[in-house]
N, CA, C and O atoms as a CHARMM CRD file, in Angstrom:
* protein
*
  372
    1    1 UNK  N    -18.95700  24.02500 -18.99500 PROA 1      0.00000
    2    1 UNK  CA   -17.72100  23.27200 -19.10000 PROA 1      0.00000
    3    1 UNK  C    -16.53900  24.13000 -18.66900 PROA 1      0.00000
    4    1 UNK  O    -15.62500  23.71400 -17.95700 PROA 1      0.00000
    5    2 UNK  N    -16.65700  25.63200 -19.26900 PROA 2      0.00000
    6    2 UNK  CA   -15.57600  26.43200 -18.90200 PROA 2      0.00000
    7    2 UNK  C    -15.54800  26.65700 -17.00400 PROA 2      0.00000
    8    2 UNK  O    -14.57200  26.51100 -16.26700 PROA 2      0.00000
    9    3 UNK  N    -16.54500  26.93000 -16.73400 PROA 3      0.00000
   10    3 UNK  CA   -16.56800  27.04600 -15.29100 PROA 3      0.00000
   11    3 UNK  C    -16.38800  25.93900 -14.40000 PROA 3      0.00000
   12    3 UNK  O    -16.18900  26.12000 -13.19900 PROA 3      0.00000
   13    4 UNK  N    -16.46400  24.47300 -15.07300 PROA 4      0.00000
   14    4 UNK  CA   -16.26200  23.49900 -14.40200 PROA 4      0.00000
   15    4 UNK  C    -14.65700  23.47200 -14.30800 PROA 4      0.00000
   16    4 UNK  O    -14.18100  23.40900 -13.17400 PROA 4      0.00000
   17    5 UNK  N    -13.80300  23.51400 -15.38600 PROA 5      0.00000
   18    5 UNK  CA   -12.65400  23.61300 -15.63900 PROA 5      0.00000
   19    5 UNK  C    -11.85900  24.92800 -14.62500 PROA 5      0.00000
   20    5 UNK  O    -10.79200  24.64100 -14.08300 PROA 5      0.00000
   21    6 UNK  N    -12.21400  25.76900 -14.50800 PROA 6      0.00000
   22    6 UNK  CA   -11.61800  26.80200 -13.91600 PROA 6      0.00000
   23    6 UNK  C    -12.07500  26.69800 -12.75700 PROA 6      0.00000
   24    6 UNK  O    -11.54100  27.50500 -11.99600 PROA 6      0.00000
   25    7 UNK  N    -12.92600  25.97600 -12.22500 PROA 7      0.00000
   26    7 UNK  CA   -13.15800  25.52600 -10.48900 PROA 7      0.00000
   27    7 UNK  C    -12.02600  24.70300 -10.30200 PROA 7      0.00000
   28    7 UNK  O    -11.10000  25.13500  -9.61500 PROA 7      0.00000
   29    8 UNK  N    -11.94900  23.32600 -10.92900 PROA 8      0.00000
   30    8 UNK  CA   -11.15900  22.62000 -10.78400 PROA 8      0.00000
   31    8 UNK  C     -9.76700  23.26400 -10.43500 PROA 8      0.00000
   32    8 UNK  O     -9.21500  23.06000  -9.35400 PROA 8      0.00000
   33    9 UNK  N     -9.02600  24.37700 -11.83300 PROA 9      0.00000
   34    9 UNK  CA    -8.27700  24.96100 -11.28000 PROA 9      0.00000
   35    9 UNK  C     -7.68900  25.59500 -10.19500 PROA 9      0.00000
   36    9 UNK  O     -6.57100  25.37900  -9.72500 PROA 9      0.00000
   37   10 UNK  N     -8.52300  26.39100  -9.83400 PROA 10     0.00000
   38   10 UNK  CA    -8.83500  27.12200  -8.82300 PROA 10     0.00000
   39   10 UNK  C     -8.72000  26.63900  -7.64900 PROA 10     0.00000
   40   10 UNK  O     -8.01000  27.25300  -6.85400 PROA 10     0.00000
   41   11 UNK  N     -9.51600  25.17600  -7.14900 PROA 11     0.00000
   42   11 UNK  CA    -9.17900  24.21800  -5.77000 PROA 11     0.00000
   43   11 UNK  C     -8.03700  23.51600  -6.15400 PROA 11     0.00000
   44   11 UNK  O     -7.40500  23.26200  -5.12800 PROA 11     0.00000
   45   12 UNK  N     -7.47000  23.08000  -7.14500 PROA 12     0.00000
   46   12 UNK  CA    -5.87200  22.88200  -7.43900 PROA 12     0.00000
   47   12 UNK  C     -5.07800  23.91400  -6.75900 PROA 12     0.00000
   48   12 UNK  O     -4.57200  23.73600  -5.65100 PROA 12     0.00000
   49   13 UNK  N     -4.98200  24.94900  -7.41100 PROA 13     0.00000
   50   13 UNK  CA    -4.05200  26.05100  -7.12900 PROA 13     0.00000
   51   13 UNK  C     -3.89900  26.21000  -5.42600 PROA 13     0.00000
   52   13 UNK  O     -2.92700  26.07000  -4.68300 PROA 13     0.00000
   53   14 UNK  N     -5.10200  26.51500  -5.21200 PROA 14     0.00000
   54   14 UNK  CA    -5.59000  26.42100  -3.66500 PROA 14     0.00000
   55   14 UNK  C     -5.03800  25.63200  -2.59200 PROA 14     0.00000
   56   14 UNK  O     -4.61300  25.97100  -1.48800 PROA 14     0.00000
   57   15 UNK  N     -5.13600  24.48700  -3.16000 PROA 15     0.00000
   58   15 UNK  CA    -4.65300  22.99000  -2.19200 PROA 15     0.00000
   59   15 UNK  C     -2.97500  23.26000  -2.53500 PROA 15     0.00000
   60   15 UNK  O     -2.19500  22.99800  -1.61900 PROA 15     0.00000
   61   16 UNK  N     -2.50600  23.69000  -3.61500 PROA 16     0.00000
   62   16 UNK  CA    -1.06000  24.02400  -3.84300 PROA 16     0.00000
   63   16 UNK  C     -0.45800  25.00000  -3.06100 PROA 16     0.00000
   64   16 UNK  O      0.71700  24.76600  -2.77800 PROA 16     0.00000
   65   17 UNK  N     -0.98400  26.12800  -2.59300 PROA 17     0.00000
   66   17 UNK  CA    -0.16700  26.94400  -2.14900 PROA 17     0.00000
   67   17 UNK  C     -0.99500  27.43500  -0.72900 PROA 17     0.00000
   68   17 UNK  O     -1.13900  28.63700  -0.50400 PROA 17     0.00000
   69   18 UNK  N     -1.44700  26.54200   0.07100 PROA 18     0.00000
   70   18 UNK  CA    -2.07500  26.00000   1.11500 PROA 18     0.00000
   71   18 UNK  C     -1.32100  25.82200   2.07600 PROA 18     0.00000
   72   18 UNK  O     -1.04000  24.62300   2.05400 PROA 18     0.00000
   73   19 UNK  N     -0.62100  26.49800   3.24800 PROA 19     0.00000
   74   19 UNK  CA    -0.11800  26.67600   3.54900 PROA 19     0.00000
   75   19 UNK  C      0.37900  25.21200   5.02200 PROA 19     0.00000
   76   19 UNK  O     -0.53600  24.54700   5.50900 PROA 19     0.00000
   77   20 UNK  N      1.24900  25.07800   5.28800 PROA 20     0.00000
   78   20 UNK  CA     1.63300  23.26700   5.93800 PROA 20     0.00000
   79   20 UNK  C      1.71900  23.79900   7.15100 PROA 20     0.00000
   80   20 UNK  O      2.49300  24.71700   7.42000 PROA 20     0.00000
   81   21 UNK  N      0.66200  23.07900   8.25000 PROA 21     0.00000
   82   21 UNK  CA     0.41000  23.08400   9.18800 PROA 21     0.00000
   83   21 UNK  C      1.72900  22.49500   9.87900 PROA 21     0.00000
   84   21 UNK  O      2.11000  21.54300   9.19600 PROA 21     0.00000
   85   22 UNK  N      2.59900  22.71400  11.02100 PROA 22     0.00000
   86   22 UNK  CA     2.94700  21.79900  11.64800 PROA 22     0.00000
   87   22 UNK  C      2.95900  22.19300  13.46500 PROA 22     0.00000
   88   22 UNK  O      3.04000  23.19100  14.18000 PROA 22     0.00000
   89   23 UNK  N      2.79800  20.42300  13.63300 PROA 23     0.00000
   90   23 UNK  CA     2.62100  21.11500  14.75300 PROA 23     0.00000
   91   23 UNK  C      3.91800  20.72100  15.93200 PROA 23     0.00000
   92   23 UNK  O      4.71100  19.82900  15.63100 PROA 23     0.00000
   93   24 UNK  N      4.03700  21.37300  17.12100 PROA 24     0.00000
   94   24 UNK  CA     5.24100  21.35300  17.83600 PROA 24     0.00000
   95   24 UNK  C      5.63200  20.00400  17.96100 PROA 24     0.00000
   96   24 UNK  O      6.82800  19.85700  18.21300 PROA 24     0.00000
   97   25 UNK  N      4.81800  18.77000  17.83200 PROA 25     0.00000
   98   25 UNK  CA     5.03700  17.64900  18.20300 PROA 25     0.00000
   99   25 UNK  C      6.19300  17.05600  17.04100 PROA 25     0.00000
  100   25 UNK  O      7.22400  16.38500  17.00500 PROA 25     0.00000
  101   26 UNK  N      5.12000  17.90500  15.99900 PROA 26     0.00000
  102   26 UNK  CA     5.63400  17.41800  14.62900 PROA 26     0.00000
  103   26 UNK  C      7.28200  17.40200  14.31300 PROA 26     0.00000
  104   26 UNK  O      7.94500  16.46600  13.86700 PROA 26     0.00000
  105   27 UNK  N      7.85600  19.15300  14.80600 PROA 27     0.00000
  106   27 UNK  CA     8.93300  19.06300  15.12400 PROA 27     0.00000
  107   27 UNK  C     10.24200  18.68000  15.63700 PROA 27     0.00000
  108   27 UNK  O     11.39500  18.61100  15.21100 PROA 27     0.00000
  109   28 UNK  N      9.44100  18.40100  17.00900 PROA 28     0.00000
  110   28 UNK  CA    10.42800  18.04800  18.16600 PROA 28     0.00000
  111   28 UNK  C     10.71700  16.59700  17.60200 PROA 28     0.00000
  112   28 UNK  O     11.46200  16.10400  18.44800 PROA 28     0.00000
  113   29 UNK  N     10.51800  15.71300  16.65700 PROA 29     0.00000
  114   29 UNK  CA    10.58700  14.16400  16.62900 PROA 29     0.00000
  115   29 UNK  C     11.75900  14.08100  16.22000 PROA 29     0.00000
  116   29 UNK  O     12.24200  14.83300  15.37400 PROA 29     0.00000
  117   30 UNK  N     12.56000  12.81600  16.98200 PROA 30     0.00000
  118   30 UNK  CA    13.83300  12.69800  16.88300 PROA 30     0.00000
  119   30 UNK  C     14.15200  11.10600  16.60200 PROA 30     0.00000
  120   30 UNK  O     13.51800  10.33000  17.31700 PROA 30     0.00000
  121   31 UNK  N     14.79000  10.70200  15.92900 PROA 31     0.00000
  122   31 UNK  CA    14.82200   9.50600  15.45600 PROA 31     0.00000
  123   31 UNK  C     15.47100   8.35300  16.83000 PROA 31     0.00000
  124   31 UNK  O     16.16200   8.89200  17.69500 PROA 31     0.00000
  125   32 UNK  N     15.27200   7.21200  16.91400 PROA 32     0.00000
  126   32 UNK  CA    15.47500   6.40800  17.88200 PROA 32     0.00000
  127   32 UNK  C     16.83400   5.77200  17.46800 PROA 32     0.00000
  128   32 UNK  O     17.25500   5.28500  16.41900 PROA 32     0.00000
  129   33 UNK  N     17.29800   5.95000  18.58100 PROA 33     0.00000
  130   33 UNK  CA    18.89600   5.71200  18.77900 PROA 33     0.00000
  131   33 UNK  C     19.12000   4.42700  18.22600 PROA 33     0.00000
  132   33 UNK  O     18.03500   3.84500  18.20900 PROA 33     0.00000
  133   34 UNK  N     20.25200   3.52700  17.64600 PROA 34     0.00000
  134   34 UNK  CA    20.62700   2.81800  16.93000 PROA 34     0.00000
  135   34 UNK  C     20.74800   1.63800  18.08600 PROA 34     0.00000
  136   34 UNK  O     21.04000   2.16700  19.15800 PROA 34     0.00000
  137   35 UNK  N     20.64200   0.51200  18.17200 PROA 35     0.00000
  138   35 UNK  CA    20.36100  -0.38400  18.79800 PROA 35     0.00000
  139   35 UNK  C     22.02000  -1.44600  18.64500 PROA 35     0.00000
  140   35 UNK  O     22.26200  -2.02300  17.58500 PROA 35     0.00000
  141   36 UNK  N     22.87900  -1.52600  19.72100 PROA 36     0.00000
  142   36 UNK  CA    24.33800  -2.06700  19.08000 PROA 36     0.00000
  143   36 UNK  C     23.87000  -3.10900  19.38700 PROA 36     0.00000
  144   36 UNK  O     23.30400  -3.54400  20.39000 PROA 36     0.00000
  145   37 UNK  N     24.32700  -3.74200  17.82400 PROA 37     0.00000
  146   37 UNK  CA    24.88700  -5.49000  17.89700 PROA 37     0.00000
  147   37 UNK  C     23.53800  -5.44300  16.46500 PROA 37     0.00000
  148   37 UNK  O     23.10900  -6.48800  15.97400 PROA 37     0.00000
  149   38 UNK  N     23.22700  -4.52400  16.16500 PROA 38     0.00000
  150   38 UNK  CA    22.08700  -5.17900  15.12400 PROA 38     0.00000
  151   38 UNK  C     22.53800  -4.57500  13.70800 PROA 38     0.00000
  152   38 UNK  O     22.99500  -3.45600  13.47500 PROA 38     0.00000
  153   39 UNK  N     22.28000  -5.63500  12.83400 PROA 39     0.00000
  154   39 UNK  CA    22.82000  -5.17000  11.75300 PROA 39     0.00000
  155   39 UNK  C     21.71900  -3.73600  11.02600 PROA 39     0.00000
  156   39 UNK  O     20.54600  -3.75000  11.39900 PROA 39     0.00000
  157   40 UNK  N     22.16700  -2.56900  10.01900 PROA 40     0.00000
  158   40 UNK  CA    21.24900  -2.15000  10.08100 PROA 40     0.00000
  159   40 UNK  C     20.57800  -2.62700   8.37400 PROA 40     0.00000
  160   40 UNK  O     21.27400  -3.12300   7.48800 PROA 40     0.00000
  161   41 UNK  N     19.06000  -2.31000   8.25600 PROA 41     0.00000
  162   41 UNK  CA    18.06200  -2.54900   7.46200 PROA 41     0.00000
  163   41 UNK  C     17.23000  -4.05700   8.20000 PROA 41     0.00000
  164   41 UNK  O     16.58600  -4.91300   7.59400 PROA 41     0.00000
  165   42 UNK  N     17.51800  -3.97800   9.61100 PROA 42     0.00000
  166   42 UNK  CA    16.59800  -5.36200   9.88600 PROA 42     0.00000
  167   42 UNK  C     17.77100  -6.75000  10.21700 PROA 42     0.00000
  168   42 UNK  O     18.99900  -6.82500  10.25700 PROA 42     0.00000
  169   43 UNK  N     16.64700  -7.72400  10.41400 PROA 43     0.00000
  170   43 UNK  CA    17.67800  -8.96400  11.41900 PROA 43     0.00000
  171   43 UNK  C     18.42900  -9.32700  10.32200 PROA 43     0.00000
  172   43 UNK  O     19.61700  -9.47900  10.60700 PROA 43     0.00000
  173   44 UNK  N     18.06600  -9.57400   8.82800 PROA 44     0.00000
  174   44 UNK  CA    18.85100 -10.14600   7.88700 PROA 44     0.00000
  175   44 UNK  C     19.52800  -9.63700   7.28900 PROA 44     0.00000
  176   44 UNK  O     19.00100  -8.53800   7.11500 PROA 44     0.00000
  177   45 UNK  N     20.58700  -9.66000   6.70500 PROA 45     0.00000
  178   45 UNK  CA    21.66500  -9.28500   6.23400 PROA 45     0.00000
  179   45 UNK  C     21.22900  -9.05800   4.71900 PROA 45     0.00000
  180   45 UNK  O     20.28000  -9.78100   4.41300 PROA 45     0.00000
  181   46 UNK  N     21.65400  -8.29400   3.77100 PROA 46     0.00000
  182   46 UNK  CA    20.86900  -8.12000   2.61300 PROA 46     0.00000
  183   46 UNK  C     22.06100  -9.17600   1.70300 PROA 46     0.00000
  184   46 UNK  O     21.75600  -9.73800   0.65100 PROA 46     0.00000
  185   47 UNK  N     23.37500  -9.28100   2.33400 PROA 47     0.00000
  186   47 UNK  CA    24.65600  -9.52900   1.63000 PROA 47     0.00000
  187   47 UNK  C     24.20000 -11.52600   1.71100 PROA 47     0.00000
  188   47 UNK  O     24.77300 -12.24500   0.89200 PROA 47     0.00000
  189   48 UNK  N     23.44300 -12.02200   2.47300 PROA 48     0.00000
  190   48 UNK  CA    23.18300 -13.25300   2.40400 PROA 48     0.00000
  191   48 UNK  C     22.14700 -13.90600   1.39200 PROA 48     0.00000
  192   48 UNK  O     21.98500 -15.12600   1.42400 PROA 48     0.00000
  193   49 UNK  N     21.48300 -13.15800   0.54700 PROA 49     0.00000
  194   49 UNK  CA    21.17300 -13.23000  -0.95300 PROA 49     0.00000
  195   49 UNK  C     21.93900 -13.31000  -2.17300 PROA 49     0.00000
  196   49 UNK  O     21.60200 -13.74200  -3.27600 PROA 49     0.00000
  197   50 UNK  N     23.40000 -12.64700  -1.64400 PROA 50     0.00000
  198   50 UNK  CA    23.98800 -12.46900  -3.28600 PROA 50     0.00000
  199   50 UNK  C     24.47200 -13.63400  -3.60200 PROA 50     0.00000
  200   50 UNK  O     24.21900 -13.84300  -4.78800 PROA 50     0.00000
  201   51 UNK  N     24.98100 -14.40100  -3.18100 PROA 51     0.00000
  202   51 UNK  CA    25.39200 -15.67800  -3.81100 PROA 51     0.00000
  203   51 UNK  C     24.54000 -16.41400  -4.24700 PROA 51     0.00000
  204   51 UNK  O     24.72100 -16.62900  -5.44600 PROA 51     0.00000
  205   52 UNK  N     23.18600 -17.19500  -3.59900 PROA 52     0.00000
  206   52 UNK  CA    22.13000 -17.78300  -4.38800 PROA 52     0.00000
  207   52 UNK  C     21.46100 -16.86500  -5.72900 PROA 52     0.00000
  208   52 UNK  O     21.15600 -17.31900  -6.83200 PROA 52     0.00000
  209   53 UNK  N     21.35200 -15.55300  -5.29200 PROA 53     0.00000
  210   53 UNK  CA    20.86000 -14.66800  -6.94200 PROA 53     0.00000
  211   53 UNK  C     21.48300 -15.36500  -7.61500 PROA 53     0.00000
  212   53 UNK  O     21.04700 -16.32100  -8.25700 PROA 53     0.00000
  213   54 UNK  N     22.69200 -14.95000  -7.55800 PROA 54     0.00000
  214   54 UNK  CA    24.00300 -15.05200  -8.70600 PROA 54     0.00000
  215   54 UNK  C     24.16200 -16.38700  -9.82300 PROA 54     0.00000
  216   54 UNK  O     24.40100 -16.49700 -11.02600 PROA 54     0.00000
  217   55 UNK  N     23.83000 -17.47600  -8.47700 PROA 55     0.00000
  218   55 UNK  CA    24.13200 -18.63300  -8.82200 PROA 55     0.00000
  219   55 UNK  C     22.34300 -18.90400  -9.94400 PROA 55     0.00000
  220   55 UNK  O     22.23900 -19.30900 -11.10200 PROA 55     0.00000
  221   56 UNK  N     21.64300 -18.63100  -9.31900 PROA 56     0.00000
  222   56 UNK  CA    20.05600 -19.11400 -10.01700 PROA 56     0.00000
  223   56 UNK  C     20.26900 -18.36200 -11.34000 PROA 56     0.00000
  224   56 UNK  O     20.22700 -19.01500 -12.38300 PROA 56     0.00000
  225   57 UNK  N     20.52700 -16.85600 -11.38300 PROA 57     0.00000
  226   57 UNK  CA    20.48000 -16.14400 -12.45700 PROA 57     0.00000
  227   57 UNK  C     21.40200 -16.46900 -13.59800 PROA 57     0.00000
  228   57 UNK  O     21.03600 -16.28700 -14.75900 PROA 57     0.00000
  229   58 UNK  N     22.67800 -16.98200 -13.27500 PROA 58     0.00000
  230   58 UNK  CA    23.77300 -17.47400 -14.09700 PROA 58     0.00000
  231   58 UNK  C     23.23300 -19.14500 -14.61200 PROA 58     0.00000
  232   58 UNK  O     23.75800 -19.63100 -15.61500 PROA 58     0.00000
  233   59 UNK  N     22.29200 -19.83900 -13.93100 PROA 59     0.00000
  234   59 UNK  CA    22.09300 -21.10200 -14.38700 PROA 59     0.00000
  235   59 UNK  C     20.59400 -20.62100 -15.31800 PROA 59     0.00000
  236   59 UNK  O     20.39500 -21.23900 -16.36400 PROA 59     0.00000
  237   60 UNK  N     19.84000 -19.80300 -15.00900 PROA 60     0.00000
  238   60 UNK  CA    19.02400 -19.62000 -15.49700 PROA 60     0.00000
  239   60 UNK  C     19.34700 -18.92200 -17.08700 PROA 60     0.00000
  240   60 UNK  O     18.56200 -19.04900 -18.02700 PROA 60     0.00000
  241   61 UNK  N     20.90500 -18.02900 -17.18300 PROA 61     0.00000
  242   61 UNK  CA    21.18100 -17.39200 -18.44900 PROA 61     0.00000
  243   61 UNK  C     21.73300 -18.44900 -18.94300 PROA 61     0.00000
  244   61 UNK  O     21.19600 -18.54400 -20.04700 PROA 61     0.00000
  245   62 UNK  N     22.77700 -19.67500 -18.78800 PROA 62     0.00000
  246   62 UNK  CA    23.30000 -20.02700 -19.71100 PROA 62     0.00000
  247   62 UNK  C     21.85800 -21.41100 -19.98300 PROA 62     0.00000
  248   62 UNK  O     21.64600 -21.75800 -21.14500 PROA 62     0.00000
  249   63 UNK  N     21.32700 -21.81400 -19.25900 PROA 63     0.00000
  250   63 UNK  CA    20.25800 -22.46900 -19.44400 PROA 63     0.00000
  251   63 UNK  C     19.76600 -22.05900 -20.81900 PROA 63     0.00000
  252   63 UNK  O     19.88800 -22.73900 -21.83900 PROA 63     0.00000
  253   64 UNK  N     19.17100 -20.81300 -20.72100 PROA 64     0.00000
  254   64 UNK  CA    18.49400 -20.07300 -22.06100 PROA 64     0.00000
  255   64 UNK  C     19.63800 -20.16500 -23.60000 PROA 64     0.00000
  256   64 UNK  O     19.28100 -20.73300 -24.63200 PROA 64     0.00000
  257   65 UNK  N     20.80400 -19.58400 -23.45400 PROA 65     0.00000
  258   65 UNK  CA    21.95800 -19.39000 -23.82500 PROA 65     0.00000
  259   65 UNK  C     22.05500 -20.54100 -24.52400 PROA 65     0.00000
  260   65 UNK  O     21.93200 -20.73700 -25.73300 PROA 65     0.00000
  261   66 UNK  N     22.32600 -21.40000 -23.49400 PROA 66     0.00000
  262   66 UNK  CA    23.58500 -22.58600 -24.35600 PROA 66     0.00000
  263   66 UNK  C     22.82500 -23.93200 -23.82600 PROA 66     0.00000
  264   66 UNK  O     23.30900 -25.00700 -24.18100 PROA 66     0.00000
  265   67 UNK  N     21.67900 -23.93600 -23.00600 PROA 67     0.00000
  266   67 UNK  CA    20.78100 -25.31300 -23.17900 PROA 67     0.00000
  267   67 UNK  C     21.74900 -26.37300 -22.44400 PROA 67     0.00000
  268   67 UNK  O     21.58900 -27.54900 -22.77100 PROA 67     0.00000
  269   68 UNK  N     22.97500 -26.00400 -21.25100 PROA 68     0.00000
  270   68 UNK  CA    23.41000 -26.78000 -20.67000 PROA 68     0.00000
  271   68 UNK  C     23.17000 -25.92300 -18.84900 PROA 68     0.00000
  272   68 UNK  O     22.57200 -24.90400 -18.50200 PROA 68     0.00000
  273   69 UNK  N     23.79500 -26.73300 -18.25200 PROA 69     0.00000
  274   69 UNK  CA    23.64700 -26.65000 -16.69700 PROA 69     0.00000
  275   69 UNK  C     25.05600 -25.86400 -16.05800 PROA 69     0.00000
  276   69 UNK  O     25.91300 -26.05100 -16.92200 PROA 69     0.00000
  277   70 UNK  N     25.50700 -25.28300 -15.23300 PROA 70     0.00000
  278   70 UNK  CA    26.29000 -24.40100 -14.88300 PROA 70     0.00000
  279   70 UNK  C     27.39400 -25.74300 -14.61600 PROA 70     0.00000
  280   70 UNK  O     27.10600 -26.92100 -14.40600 PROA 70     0.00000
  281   71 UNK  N     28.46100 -25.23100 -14.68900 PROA 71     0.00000
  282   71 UNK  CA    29.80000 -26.19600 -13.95800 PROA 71     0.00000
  283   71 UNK  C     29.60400 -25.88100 -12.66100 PROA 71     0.00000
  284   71 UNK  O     28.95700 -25.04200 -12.03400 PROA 71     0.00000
  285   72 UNK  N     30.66500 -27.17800 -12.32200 PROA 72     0.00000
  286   72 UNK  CA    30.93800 -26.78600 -10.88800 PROA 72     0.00000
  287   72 UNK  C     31.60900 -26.07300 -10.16900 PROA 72     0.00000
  288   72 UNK  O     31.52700 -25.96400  -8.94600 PROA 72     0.00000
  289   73 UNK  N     32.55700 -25.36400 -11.13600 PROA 73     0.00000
  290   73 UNK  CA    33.68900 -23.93900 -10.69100 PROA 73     0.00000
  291   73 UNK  C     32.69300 -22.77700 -10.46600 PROA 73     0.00000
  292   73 UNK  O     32.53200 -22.03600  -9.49600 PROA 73     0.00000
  293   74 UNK  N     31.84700 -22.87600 -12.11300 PROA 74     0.00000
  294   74 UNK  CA    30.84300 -21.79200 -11.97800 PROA 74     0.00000
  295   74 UNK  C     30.28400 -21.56800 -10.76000 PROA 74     0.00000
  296   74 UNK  O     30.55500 -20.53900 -10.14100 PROA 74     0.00000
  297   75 UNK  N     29.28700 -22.67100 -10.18400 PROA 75     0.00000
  298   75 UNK  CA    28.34600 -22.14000  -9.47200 PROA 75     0.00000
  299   75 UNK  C     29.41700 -22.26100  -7.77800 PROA 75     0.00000
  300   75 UNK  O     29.08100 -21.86600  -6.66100 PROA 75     0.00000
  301   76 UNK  N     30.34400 -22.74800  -8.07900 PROA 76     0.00000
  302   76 UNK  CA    31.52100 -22.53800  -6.28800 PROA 76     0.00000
  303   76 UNK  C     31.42200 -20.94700  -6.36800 PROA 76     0.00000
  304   76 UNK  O     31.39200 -20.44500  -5.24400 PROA 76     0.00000
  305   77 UNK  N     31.35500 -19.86600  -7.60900 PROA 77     0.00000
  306   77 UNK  CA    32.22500 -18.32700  -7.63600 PROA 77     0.00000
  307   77 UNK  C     30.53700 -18.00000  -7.64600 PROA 77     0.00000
  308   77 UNK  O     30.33300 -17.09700  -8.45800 PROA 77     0.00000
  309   78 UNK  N     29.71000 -18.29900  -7.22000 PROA 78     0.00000
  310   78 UNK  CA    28.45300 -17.54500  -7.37900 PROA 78     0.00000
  311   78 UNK  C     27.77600 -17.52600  -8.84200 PROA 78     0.00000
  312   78 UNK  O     26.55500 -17.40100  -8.75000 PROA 78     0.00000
  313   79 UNK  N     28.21500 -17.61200 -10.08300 PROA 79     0.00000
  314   79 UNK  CA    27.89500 -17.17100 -11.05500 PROA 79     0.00000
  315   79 UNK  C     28.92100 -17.35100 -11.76500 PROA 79     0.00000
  316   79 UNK  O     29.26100 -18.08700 -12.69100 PROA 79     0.00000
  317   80 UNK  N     29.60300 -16.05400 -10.79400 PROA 80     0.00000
  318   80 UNK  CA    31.13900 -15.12900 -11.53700 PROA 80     0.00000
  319   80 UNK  C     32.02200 -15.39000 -12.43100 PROA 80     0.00000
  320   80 UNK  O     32.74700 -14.60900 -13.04800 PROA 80     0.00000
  321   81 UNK  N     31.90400 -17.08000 -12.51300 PROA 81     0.00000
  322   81 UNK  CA    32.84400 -17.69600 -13.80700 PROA 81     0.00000
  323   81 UNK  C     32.61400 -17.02900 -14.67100 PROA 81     0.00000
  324   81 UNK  O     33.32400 -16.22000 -15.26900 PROA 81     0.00000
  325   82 UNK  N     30.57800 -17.61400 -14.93000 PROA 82     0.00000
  326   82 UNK  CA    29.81800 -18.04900 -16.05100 PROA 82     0.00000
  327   82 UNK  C     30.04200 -16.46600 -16.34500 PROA 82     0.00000
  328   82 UNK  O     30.67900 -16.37200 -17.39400 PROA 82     0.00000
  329   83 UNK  N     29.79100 -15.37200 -15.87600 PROA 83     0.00000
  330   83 UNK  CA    29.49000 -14.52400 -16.58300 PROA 83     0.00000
  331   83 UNK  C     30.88400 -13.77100 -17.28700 PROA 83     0.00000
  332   83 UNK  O     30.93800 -12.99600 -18.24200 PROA 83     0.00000
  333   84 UNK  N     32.24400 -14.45700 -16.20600 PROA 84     0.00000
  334   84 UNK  CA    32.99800 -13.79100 -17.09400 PROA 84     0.00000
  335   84 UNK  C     33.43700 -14.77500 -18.32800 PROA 84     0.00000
  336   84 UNK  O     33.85800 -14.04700 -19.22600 PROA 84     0.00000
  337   85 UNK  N     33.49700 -16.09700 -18.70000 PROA 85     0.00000
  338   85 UNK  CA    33.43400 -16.73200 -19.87300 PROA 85     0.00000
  339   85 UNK  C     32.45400 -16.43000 -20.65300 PROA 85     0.00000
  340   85 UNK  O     32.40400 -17.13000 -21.66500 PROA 85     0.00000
  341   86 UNK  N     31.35800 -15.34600 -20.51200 PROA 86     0.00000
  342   86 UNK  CA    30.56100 -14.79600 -21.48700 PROA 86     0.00000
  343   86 UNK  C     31.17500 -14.05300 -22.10500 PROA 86     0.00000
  344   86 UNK  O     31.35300 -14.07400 -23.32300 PROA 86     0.00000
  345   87 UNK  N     31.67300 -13.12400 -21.14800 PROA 87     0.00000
  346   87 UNK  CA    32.55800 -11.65400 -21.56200 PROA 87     0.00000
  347   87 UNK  C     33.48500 -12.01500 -22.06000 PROA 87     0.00000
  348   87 UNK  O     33.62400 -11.14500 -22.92000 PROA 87     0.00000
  349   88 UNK  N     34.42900 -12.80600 -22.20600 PROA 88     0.00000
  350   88 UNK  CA    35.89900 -13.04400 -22.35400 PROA 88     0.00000
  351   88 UNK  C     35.71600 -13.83900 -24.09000 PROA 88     0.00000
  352   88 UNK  O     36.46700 -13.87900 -25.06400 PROA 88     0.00000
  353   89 UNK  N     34.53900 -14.30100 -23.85500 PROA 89     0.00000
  354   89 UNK  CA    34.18800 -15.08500 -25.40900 PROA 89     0.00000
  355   89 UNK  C     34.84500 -16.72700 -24.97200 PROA 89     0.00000
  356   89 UNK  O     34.90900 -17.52600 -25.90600 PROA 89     0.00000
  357   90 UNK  N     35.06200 -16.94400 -24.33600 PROA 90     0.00000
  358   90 UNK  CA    35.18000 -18.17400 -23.76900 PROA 90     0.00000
  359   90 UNK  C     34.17300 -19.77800 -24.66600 PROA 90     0.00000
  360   90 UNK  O     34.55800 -20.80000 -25.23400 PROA 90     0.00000
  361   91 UNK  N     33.00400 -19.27200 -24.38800 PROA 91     0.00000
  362   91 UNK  CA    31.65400 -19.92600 -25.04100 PROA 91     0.00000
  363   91 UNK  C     31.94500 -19.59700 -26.66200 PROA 91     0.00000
  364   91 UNK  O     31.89500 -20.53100 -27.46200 PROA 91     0.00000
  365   92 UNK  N     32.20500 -18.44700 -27.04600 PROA 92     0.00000
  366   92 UNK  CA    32.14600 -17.86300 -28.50100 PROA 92     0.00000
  367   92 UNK  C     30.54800 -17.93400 -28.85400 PROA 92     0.00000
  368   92 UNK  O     29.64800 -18.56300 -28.29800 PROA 92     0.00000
  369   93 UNK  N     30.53000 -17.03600 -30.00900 PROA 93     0.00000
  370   93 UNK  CA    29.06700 -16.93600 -30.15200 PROA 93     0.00000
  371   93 UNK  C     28.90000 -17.24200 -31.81800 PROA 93     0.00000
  372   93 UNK  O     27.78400 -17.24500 -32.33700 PROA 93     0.00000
């Protein structure tokens, strides 16, 4: 058991301080130039999600909350009413 244990160690340690091959190719790699007119992270915009989140997540909290359906100011501001008539005590608790 002891010798099984201290092998183990041993090809641990080994594979740890194993020294990193690289090779010239590896180096020379240079990232590909930025492409104009494209937004970056891809074709979609990440900013064209936040308003539907907002709006599902705010109907989905006061849903739980208060067992009614968002207004219609609410869900025009994304959410943003609902959550600040949470904060403000608006609803009261």
């Amino acid at each position: 058991m002891k010798k099984s244990k201290f092998t183990a160690v041993v090809l641990a340690a080994a594979i740890a301080l194993s020294p990193i091959e690289l090779s010239a190719a590896q180096l020379l790699q240079v990232a590909p130039a930025p492409v104009p007119g494209h937004v970056y992270g891809g074709t979609t915009p990440w900013w064209i999600f936040v308003c539907p989140t907002g709006i599902v997540t705010a109907a989905m909290a006061k849903n739980w909350k208060r067992h009614k359906e968002l207004s219609t100011p609410e869900a025009w501001t994304c959410g943003f009413l609902y959550w600040w008539n949470e904060g403000t005590g608006k609803y009261g608790r």
